[in-house]
C-alpha positions in Angstrom: 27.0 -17.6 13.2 27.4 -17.6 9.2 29.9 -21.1 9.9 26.7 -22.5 12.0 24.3 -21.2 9.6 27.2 -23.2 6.6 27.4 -26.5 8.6 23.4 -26.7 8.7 22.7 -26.2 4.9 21.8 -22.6 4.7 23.7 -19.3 4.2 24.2 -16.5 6.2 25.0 -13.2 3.9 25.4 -10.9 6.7 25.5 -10.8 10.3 26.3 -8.2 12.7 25.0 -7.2 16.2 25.1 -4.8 19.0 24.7 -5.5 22.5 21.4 -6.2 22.9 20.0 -8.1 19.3 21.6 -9.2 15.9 20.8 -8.9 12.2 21.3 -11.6 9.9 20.8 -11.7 6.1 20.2 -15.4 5.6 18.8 -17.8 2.4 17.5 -20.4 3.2 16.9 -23.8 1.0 13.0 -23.9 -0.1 13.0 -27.3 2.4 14.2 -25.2 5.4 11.5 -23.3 7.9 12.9 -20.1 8.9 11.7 -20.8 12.7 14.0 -23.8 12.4 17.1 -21.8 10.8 16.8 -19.4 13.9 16.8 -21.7 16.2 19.5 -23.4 14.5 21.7 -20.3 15.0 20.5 -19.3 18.1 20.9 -23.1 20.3 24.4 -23.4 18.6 25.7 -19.6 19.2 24.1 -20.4 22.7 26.5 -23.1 23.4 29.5 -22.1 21.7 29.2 -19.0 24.3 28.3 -20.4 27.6 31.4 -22.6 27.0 33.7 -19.5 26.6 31.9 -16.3 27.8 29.6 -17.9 30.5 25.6 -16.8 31.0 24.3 -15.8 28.0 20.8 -16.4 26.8 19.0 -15.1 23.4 15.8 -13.6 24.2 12.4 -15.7 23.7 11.0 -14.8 20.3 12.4 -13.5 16.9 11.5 -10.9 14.1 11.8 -11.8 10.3 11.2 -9.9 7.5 11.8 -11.3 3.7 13.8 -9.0 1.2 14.0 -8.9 -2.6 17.4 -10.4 -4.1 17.5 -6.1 -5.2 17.8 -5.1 -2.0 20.7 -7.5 -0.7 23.2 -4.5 -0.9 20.7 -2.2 0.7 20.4 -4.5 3.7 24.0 -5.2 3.8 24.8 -1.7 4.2 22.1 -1.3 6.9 23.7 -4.6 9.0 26.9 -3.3 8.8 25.8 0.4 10.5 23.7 -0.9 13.0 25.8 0.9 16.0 25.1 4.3 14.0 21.1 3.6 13.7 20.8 3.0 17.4 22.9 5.8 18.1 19.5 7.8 17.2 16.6 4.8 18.5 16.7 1.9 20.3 16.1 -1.4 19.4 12.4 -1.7 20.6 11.8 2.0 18.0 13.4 0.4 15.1 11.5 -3.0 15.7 8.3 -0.8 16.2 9.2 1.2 13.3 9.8 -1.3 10.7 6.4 -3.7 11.7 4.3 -0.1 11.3 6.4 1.1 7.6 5.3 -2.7 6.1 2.0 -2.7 7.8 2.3 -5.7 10.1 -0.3 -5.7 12.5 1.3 -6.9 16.6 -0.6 -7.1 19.6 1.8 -4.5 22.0 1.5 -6.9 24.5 3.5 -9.5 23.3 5.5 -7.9 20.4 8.7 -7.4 22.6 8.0 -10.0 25.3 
């Protein structure tokens, strides 16, 4: 993903996944929507996999959330022990959890799909 994200003019700092989402720390160019990054990465990861692992598909939607350039090693650290936070919650809590700590309002019905 961070050679797709290079090859389309934006930067991925960090990436890292369990089995059921990923994380990505990207910047993207001023000129660059983020809904066009994503789907960017996820269309070419897409391909690159059903041509060596077969089936896969990224779910529908996406969740974003801007950082300050101060808290780039914060969310580093936090990418890289993503298998010991869901250790403790799921995905779906820690999505849930992080929308209600930076007061993003959701309609329940469609936050997960």
């Amino acid at each position: 993903m961070a050679g797709i994200a290079r090859n389309h003019g934006f930067e991925a700092i960090k990436i890292g996944g369990v089995e059921d989402h990923a994380h990505a720390l990207l910047i993207l160019p001023p000129t660059m929507p983020l809904s066009k990054a994503i789907q960017t990465i996820k269309a070419c990861s897409s391909k690159w996999l059903n041509e060596t692992i077969k089936n896969f598909a990224w779910q529908e939607g996406y969740g974003a959330f801007s950082v300050s350039a101060s808290q780039t090693e914060g969310v580093i650290r936090y990418i890289e022990n993503q298998a010991a936070h869901h250790a403790t919650r799921n995905f779906e809590q820690e999505f849930l959890e992080l929308l209600k700590k930076y007061g993003v309002k959701y309609d329940p019905a469609h936050v997960l799909g």
